[in-house]
C-alpha positions in Angstrom: 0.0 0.0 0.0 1.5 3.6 -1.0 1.4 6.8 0.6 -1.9 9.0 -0.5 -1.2 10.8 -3.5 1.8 8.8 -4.6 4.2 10.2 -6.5 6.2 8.3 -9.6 9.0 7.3 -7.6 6.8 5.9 -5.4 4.8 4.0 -7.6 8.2 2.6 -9.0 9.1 1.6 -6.1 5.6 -0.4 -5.4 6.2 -2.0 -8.1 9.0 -4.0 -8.1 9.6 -7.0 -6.0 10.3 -8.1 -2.8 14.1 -9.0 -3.3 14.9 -6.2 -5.4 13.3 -3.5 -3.1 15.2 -5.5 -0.3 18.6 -4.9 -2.4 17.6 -1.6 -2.6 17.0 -1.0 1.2 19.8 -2.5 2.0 22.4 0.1 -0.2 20.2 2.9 0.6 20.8 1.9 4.5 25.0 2.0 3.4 24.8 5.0 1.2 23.0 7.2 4.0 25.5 5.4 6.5 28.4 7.0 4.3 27.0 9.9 3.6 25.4 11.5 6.8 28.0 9.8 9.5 31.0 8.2 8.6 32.8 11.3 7.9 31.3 13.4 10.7 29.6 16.0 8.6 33.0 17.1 7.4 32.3 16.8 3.4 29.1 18.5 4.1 30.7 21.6 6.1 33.0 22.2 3.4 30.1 22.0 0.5 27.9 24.7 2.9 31.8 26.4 3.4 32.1 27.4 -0.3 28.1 28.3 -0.4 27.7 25.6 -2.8 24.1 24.8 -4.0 22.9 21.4 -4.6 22.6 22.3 -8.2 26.1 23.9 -8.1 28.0 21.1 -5.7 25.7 18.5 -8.5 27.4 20.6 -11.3 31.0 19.8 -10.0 30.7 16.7 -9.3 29.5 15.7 -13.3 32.0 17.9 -14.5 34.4 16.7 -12.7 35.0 12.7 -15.0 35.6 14.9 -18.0 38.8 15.3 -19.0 39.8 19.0 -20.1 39.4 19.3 -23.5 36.0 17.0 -23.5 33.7 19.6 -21.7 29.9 18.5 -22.2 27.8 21.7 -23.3 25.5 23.5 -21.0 22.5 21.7 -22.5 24.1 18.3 -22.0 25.0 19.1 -18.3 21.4 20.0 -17.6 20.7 17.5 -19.4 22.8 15.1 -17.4 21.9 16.6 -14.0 17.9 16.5 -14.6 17.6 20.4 -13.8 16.2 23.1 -16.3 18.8 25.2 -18.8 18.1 28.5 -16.2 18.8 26.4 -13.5 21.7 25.2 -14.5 23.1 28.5 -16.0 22.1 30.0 -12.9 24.0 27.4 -10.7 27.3 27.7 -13.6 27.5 31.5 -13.6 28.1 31.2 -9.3 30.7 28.4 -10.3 32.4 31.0 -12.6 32.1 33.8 -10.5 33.9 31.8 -7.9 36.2 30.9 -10.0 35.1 27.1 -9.7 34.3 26.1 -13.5 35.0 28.0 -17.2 32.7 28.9 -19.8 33.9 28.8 -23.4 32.7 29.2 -26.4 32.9 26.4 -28.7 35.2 27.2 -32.0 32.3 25.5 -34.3 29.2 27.3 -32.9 29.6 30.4 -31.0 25.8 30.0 -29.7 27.0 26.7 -27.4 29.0 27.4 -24.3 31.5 24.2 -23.2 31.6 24.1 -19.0 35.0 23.1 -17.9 36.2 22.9 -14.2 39.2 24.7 -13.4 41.6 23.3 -11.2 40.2 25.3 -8.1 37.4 23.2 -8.9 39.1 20.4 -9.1 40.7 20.5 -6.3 37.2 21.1 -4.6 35.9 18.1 -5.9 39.3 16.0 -4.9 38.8 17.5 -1.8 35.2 16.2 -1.0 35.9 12.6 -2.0 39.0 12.4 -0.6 37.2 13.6 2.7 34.3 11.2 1.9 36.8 8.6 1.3 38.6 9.0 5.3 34.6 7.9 6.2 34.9 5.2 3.9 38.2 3.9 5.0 36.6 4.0 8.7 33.8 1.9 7.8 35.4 -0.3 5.9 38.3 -0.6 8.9 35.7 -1.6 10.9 34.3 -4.5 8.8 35.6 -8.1 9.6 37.5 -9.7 6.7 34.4 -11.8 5.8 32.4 -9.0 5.7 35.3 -6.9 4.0 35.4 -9.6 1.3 32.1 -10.1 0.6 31.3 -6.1 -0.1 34.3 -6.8 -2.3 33.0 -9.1 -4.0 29.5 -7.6 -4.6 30.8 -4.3 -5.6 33.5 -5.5 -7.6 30.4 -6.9 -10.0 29.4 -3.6 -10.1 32.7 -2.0 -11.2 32.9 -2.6 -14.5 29.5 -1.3 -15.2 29.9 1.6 -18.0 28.0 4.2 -15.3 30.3 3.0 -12.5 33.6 2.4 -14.0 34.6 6.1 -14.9 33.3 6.9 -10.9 35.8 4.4 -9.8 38.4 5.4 -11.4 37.9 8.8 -10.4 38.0 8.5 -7.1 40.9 5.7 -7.0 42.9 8.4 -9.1 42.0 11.0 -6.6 43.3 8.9 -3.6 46.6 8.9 -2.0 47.9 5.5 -2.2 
């Protein structure tokens, strides 16, 4: 039984079964562990720090698995983040203002702009998951090497998924090792 008025997501939700909506709990449960504890808050502080908005912090993070030179378009980033072309140019011209991200005109059509962070805003970024990561090394400090192993093993299935790859790599790069 849903909640009155139920929205899409929660329809969705209904309507899948038992085991997956189990799966689901069960990574929500980790991914709100990781994000609201583990770390203490300290990613978060340094997001409301720089007076980053979700759409803006959202922004980074995207831009942040293109390589310089390979910049998506301001369509394709709102695109990409699900928000609306004056949110998003909103939430870019803060990012440029702060000197955060680049706007460029693209050589073959002067009407599309390329976003690009710069490496301030890289170094945001790097800075957020490597803080993120400290909470994950915690937890995962804390697991017992069964439990350590068989996380590896499950995500490690995940890994080489298309979405999930470039994400890993990211943050492995970003990570002292």
């Amino acid at each position: 039984m849903g909640l009155p008025h139920a929205t899409e997501p929660t329809r969705e939700i209904e309507a899948v079964s038992g085991e997956v909506r189990e799966t689901a709990v069960l990574v929500g449960t980790l991914f709100r562990h990781l994000t609201t504890f583990s770390d203490g808050g300290d990613a978060l502080r340094m997001i409301d720090e720089r007076g980053l908005s979700f759409v803006q912090f959202k922004a980074m993070i995207e831009l942040s698995v293109y390589r310089p030179g390979d910049a998506p378009y301001l369509q394709e980033l709102a695109e990409r983040l699900g928000a609306s072309m004056p949110s998003t140019s909103r939430a870019i011209d803060g990012l440029v203002r702060q000197g955060l991200s680049s706007r460029s005109e693209d050589p073959d059509d002067r009407r599309r702009r390329r976003i690009e962070l710069t490496e301030e805003g890289r170094q945001v970024i790097n800075s957020f998951f490597s803080r993120r990561m400290a909470g994950a090394v915690r937890f995962s400090a804390g697991l017992d090497d069964e439990q350590r192993r068989a996380l590896d093993r499950a995500i490690g299935l995940l890994v080489d998924s298309e979405e999930i790859r470039p994400i890993f790599d990211q943050i492995d790069q970003a990570l002292p090792r």
